[in-house]
Structure formats: C-alpha cells, structure tokens
C-alpha positions as CSV (number, residue, x, y, z in Angstrom):
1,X,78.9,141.4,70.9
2,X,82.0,138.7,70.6
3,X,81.2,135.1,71.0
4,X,80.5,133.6,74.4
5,X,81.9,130.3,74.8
6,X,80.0,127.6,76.7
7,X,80.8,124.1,77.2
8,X,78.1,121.7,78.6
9,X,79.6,118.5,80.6
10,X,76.7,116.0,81.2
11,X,76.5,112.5,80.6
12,X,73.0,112.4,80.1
13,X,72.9,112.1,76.2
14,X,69.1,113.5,76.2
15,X,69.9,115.9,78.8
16,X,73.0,116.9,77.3
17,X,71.0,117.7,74.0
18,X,68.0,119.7,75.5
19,X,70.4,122.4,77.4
20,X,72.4,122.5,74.1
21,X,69.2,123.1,72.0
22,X,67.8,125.1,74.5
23,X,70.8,127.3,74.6
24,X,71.3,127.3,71.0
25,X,68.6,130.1,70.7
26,X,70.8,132.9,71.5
27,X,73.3,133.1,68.7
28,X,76.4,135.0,70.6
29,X,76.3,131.5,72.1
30,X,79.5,129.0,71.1
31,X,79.0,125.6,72.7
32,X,80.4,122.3,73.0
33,X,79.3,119.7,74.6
34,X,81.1,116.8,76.5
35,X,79.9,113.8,78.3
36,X,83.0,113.2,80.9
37,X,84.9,115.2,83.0
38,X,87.9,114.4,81.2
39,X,86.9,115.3,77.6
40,X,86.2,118.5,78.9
41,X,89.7,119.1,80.4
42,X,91.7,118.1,77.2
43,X,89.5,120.8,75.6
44,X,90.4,123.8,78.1
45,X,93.1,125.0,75.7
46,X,89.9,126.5,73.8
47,X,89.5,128.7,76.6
48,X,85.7,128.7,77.2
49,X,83.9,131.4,79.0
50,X,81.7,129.2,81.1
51,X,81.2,125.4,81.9
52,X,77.9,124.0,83.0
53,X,78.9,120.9,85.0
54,X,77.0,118.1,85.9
55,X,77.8,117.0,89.4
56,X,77.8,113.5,89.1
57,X,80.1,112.7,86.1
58,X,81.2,108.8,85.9
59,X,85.1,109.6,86.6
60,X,84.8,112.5,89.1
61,X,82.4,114.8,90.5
62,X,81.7,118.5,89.7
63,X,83.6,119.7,92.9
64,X,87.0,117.9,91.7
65,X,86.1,119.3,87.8
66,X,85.8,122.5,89.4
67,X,89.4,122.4,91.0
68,X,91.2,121.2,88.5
69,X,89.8,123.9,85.9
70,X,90.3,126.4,88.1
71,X,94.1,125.1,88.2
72,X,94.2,124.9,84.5
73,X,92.5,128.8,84.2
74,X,91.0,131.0,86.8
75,X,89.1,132.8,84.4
76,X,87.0,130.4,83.1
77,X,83.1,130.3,85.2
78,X,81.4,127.3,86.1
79,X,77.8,126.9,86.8
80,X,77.1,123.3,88.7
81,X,73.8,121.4,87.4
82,X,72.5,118.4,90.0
83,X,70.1,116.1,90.4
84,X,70.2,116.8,94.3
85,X,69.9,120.0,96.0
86,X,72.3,119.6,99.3
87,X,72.6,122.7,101.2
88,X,75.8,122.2,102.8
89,X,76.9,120.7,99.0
90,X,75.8,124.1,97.7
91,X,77.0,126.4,100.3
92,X,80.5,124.7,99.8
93,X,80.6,125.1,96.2
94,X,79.9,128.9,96.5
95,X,82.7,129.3,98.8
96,X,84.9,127.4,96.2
97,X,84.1,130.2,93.3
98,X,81.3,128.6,91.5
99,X,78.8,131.0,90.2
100,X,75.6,129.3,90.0
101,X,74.3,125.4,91.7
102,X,70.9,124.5,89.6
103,X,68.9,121.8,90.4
104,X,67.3,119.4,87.6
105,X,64.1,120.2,87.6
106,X,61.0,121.7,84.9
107,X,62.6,125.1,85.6
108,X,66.4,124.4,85.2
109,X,66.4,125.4,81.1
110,X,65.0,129.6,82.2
111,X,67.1,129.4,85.8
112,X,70.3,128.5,83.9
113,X,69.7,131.2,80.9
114,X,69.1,134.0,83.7
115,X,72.0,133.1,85.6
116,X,74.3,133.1,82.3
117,X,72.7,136.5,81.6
118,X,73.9,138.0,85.0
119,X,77.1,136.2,84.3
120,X,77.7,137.9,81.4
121,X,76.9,141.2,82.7
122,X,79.1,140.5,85.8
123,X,81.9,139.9,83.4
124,X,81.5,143.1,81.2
125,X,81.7,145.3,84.6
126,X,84.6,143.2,85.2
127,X,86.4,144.2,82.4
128,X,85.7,147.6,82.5
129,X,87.0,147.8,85.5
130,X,90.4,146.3,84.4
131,X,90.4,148.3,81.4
132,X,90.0,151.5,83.6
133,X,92.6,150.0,86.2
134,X,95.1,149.6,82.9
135,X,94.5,152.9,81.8
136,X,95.4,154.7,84.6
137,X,98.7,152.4,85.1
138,X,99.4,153.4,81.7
139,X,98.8,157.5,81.8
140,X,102.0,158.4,81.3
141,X,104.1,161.5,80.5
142,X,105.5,161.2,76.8
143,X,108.5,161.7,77.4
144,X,108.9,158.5,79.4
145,X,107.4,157.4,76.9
146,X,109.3,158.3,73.5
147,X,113.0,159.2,75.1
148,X,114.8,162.3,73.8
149,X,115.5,165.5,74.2
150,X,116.3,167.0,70.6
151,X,114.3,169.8,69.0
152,X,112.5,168.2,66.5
153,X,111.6,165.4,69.4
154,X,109.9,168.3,71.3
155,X,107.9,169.6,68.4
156,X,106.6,166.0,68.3
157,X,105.7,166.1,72.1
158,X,103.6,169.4,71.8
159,X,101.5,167.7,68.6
160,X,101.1,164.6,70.9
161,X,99.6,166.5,73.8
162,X,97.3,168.3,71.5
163,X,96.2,165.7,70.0
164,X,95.3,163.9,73.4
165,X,93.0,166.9,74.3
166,X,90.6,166.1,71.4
167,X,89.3,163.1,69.5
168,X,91.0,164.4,65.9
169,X,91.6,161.5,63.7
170,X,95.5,161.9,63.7
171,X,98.3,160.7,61.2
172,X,101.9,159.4,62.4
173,X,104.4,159.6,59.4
174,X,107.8,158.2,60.1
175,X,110.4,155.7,58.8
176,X,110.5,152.1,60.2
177,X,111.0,151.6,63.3
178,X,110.7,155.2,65.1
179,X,107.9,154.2,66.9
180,X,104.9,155.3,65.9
181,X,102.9,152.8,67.5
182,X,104.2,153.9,70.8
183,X,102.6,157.4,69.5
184,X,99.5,156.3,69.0
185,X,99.0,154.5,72.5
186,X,100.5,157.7,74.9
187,X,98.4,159.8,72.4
188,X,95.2,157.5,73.9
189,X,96.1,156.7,77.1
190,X,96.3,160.8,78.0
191,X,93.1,161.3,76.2
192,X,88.9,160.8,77.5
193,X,88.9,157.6,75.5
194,X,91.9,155.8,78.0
195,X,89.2,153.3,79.8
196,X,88.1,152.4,76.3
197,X,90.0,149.7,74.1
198,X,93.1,150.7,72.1
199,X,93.5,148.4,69.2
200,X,96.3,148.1,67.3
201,X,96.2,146.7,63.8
202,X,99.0,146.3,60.7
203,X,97.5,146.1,57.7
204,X,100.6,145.3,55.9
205,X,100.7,141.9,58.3
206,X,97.4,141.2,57.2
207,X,96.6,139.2,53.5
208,X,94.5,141.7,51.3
209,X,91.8,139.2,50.8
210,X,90.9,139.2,55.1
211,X,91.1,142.7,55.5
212,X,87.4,143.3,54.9
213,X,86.5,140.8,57.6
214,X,88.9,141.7,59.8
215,X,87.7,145.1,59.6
216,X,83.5,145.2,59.3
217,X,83.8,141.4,60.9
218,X,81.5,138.7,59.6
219,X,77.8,136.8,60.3
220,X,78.0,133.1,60.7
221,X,78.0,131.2,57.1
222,X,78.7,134.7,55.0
223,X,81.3,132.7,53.4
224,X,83.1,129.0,53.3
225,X,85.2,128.9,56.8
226,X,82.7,131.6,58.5
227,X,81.2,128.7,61.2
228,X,80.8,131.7,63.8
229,X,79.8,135.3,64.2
230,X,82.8,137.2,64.4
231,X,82.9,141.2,65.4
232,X,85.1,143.3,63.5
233,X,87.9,146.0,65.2
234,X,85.7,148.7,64.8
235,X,83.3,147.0,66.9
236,X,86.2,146.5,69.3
237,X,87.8,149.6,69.2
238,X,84.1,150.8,70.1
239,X,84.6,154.3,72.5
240,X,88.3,154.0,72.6
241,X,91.0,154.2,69.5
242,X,91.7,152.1,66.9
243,X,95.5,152.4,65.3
244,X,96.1,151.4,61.7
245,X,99.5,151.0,60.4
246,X,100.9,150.8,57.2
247,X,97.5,152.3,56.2
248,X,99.4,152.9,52.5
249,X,98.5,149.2,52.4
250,X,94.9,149.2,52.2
251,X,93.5,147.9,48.6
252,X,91.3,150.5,46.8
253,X,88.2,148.4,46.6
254,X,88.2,148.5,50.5
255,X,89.3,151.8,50.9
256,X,85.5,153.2,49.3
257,X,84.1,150.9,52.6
258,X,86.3,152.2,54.7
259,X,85.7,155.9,53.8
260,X,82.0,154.8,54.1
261,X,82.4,153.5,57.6
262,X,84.2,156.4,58.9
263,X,82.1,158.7,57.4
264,X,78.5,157.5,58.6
265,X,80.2,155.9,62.1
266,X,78.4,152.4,61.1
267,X,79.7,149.5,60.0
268,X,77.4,146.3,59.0
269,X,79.5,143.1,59.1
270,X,79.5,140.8,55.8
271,X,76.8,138.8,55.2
272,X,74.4,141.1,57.6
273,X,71.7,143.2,57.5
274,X,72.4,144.8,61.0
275,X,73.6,148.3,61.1
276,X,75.7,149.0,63.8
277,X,76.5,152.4,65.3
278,X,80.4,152.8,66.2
279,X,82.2,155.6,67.8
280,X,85.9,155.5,66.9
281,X,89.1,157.5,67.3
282,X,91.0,156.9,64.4
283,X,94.9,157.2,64.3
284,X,96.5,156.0,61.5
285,X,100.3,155.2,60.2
286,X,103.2,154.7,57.1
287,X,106.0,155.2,56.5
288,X,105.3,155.8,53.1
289,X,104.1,159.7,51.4
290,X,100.4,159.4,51.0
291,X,100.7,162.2,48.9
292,X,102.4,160.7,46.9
293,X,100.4,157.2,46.5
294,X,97.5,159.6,46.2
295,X,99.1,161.1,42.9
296,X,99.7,157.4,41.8
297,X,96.3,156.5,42.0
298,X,96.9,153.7,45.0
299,X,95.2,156.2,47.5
300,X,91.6,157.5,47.0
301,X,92.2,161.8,47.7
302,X,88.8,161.9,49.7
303,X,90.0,159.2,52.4
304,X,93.4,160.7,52.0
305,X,91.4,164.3,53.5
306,X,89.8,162.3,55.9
307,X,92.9,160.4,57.2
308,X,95.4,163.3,57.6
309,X,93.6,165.6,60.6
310,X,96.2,166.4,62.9
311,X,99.5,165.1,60.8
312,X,102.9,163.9,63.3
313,X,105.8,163.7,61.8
314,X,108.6,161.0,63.8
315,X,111.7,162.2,62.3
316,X,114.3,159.3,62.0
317,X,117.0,158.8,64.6
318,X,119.8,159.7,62.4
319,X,118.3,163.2,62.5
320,X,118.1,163.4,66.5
321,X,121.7,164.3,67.4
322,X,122.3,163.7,71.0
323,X,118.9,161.1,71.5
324,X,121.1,158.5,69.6
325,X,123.3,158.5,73.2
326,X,120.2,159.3,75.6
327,X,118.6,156.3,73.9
328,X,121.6,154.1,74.2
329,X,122.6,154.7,77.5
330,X,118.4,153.7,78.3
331,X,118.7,150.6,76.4
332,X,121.8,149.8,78.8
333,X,120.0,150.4,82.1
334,X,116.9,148.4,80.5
335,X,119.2,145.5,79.5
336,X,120.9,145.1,82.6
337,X,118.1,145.3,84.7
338,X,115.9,142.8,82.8
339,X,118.7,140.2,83.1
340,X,120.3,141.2,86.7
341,X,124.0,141.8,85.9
342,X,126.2,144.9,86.0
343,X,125.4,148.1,84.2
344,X,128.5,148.9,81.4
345,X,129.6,152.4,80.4
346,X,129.5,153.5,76.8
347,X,133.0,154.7,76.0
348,X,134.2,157.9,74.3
349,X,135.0,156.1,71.1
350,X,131.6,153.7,71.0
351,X,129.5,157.2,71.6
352,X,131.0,158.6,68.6
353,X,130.6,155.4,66.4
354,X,127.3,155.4,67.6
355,X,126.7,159.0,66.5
356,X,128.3,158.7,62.9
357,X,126.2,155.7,62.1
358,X,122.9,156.4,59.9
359,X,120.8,154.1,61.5
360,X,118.2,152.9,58.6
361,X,116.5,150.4,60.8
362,X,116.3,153.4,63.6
363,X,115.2,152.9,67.1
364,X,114.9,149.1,66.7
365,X,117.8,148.9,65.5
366,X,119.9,150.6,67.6
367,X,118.0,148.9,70.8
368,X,119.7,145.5,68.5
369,X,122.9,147.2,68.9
370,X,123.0,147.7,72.0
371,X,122.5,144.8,73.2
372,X,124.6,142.8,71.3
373,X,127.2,144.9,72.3
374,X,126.6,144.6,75.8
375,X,126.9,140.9,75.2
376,X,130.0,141.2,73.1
377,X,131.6,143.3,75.7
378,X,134.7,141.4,78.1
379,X,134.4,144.1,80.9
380,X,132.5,146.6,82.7
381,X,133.1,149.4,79.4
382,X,131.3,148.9,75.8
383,X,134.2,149.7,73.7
384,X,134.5,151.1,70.2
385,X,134.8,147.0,68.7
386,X,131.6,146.3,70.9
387,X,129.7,148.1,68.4
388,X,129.0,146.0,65.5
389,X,127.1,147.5,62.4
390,X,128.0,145.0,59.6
391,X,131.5,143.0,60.5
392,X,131.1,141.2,57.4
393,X,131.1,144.1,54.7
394,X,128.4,144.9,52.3
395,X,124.8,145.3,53.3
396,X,123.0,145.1,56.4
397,X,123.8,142.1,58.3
398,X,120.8,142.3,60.2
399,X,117.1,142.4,59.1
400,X,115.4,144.4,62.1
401,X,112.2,143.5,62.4
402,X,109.4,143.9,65.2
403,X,109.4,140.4,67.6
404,X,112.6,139.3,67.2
405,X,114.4,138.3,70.2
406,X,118.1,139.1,71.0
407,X,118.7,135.5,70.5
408,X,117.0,135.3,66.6
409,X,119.2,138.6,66.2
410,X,122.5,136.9,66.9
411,X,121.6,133.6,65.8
412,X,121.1,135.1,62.3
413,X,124.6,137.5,62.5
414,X,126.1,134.4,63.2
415,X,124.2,132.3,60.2
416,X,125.1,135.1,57.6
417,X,128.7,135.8,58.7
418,X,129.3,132.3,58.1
419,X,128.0,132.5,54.7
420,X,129.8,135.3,53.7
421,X,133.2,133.4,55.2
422,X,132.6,129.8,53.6
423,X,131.2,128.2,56.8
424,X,134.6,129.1,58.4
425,X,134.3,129.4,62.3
426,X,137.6,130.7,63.1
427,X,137.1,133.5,60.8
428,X,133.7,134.2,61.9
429,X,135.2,134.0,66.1
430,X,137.8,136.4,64.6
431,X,135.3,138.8,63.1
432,X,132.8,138.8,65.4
433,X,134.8,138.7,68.7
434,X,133.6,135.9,69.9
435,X,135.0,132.3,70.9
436,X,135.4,129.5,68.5
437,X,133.4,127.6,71.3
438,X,130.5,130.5,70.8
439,X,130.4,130.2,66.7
440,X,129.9,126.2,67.4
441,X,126.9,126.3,69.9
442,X,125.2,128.8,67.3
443,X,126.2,126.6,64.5
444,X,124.8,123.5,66.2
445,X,121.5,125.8,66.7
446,X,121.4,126.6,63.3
447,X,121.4,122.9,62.4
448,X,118.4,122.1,65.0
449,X,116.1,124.9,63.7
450,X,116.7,123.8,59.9
C-alpha cells in the first residue's frame, strides 16, 4: 500500500507529540507535524493526504485553515481536533467539507485512527471509481486511435484487437517514434483490465542502478536515501497493465529478478521479507531486435520466451504510403483547433514532398513538420517551401524527441541554422523563410536560456 501522508497542526508541543507517536504505529503512515497554521500552508506543495487541525491555532482558527487549504487543493482531507464540542461549530464544519470534528478527550487517540481508517477506505472507492470513469472515456476504437488506412496499418489493428480479448503478455516492435506506447494503452483500455491502472515506464529514461527499486520498490532504511516505504510498479500496475519500453535496456543482473517475478506473480520489495502476490498484464517495447541482443548475450533467451507472446510489429511511416497524407492533414485540423485559427490546405506539391521524404524520426517527426510548416506558411495553403526537412544541409536539423514543445523545436532550428551560417541572421531569415525581426526574438531567447 503507497504512503499516506498526514500532517498534524497543533500547538500543543505535548499534544502535538502524543498524536504523532500514537500514529507512528502504522507504518504506511508519513507525517509531519507543525505548530501554526501558517507552517502548515508553506508546506501544502508536499501534497498531504490528510491534515489533523487543531481548531484554535494562535494566528487563525481551523475553519479559516480549512478554507484556505481547500483553495490551495481540494483534494487534500482534513479532520478538526478541539478542545470544545459546539454543535452548531460542528454541524458547520461538516457542511464546509471537513471529514471528521474530534473532541480532546481520553478517547481522541482510537476516534481519530478509526476515522482515518474510513478515510482511507472512502478514498480507495473514490479512486476506483475515477479510474472506472477514465476507462470508459478512454474505450476507444483503434483506429481513432493510431490513424491510417494502409495495409500493413490494418494487420496491426486485427493483432491489437486480439490481443485486447485476452491477457497475453504482448510485444510492440517498431522504430522510434511510431507509437507504440499509444499501442499499449488502446490494447488496455479495450480489454477486462481497463478500470485497473495502466502504467507506463521507459526503462531506457531510467539510470540502471534504480531500476530494481523502481521495479520491486523498497522497505524504509533498505539503503542510504530509503527514509520511506516505497511500492514498486508492479504493485501499481496491480490488476491492470504495466508497459515497459525500451525493454532491450534492462541490465542482465535484473533481468534473472525480473524473470522471477513474472514467473511466480510475486514480487518482495528490497530490504523485505514480505511476499506479495501481483497480478500483471505485461506489454512490453524496443525498437531494437531482441533476437538479436539475445544472440549477443545482452538478453537472457528464457525471458526473451516469456516476453515475446503475442508479437506487433509498427511498421515505420516511410513504409505506409498514403497514412503519411491522412496523418498530415490530422495534424492540421489538430493544430488549428488547439490554437483557434484557420485550417490551411496541404498543396499538391507539399503532399508529394511529404510522400518522398523517409521520415527516420516517424510519426513524431512528421507531427514537427507539420506544424512548423503551418507556422511558416503566409496564407491559407501550406506550400512546397513550407515544408522544411533540413534547410541547412547535412544531417538532421532536428533531434525529435518525446516532450518537446513546438517552441523548443523551432527554437533549436533556429540555434543550429545559425551555427551552420556563422551567427548570420539575414542568412538564416533567408533560409528559413522567416523575418530578420523573427531570427532576433529567437536569438535574444537563445541568449536568456543560456
């Protein structure tokens, strides 16, 4: 179970300890402990589950503590602790949202665990409900999903809806950026498992020496930094799926645990004794042949057997005909409507740039594209010089990378056209086709970001 997150506001030093001592015995508990009302608002930003609030601080009472957490974060519970028990005090604090109103007394220690307990348990319908609610917003058809109509597109669709009808542990294969993420969510969200978590994780993104912890999680004080119990993603991922990209990634030593876990649907976190029983759907991801690191020796064969189950295959856009336009024309409408201006045709002579063009960075890249060109374009038409591949010559301009916005995109075309033109800005406006006036306000951004 993840960490619940109490903080204790009472200005009672011996008070303060005894409910922090007393609540210390459950270890799922996190607390903190502050002794005004604004100690406890500079520390919001730590997002606690639950605050315990005394109601007569020394620079404002509970009610006003209550209001202006509930302005800071609507989500976080409060229980009001008092030395007074005022009906119409109480009955007013319920209306306002407050879950609980304890008086001090020899009973307020047990009263306040209980009520936490049924807190807790309120909370975990709560979010099952939500996650239900999200999962049936997001049952979708794939191919509103993945856009496309070509062949090999459709051979992909049929896989995907197979693989939704049973819990097969299922491999996406694929270059960069042809979305196989996007796979691995429409394959959950249309299978039993859609009101159950979907976690995505890429192991490339994560360094080799947390991967175990990420993964099995950890006790408090298994090692130096471990100051809490933390739960791994196979705990998380607990009824639902758990994604793994870049699974080509995973070290060998932790690829024997892994094959454990997997295997006996158990994991144990580091540092503890506790056994815990998981239920998984696995779908994993590379874009690299596993085959092939198998032969190499940087892939254990048995996990590799394990892994592969129902095998997808993305094939790259270059290899999709027709979806390169279909996609385009998408990325257009999207474009336009996010920012509320006109929607530009594609002309005849930009469709069939678009369609000779290889594409390495695929889907992600041509979404870049497209909506540079958009802003690049003077009319209501994307022309042929609208779509820019590499105006400078040589190799990619562009690194196309997940998270990037449009801005970082043409901030670094911008950065690197310069450098290949000797910091010249009227070569760069000329190259580019855009104004001298442009080049300088992305120059003088340059310079502010270093």
């Amino acid at each position: 179970m993840e960490m619940f997150k109490i903080f204790i506001v009472e200005d009672d030093l011996w008070y303060s300890t005894l409910l922090f001592k007393h609540l210390s015995l459950n270890p799922d508990f996190q607390l903190e402990k502050f002794n005004s009302a604004k100690e406890c608002l500079n520390n919001l930003y730590k997002k606690p589950d639950l605050v315990t609030i005394d109601f007569s601080l020394p620079d404002m009472n509970g009610k006003e503590l209550y209001k202006k957490i509930r302005e800071t974060n609507r989500d976080i519970s409060a229980i009001i602790i008092s030395g007074q028990e005022d009906i119409n005090t109480v009955v007013d604090l319920l209306k306002e949202g407050v879950f609980d109103y304890i008086v001090k007394n020899e009973e307020t220690a047990d009263r306040l665990w209980n009520s936490i307990r049924l807190l807790r348990e309120n909370l975990s319908l709560r979010r099952q409900n939500e996650n239900l609610k999200k999962a049936v917003g997001a049952k979708y058809d794939f191919q509103k999903v993945i856009i496309g109509e070509s062949k090999s597109l459709k051979e992909t669709f049929s896989l995907m809806e197979k693989a939704s009808e049973s819990s097969i542990t299922v491999s996406v294969t694929g270059e960069t950026g042809t979305g196989k993420e996007m796979v691995a969510q429409a394959i959950h969200y249309n299978s039993a498992r859609s009101g159950y978590p979907f976690i995505a994780v890429n192991l490339g993104a994560i360094p080799r020496d947390l991967v175990e912890s990420e993964l099995f999680g950890y006790e408090k004080g298994a090692f130096t930094g471990a100051y809490t119990r933390k739960s791994g993603i196979f705990e998380e991922a607990h009824n639902g799926t758990l994604f793994l990209d870049e699974i080509a990634e995973m070290d060998l030593n932790i690829q024997s645990k892994f094959l454990r876990v997997i295997q006996e649907k158990e994991v144990r976190r580091i540092g503890g004794n506790q056994i815990i029983k998981i239920n998984v759907r696995l779908i994993t991801a590379t874009h690299k042949n596993l085959a092939d690191e198998v032969n190499d020796g940087n892939f254990r064969a048995d996990l590799y057997y394990r892994l592969m189950g129902l095998p997808i295959h993305l094939p790259p856009l270059r290899e999709r005909g027709d979806d390169i336009l279909i996609l385009s024309k998408y990325f257009i409408n999207q474009y336009s409507k996010e920012n509320k201006r006109g929607t530009p045709l594609l002309s005849a002579e930009a469709s069939e740039k678009l369609l000779k063009y290889s594409f390495p960075g695929n889907i992600r890249e041509l979404k870049a594209i497209i909506e540079l060109a958009i802003i690049l374009s003077s009319n209501d038409v994307i022309e042929k010089n609208d779509i820019r591949f590499n105006p400078a010559g040589g190799s990619s301009l562009i690194d196309f990378e997940e998270n990037k916005t449009l801005e970082e995109y043409i901030l670094e075309l911008v950065k690197k056209t310069l450098a290949q033109n000797n910091q010249n800005p009227t070569i760069v406006s000329k190259k580019l086709g855009i104004s001298r006036a442009t080049v300088y306000r992305y120059i003088k951004v340059i310079e502010q970001r270093g």
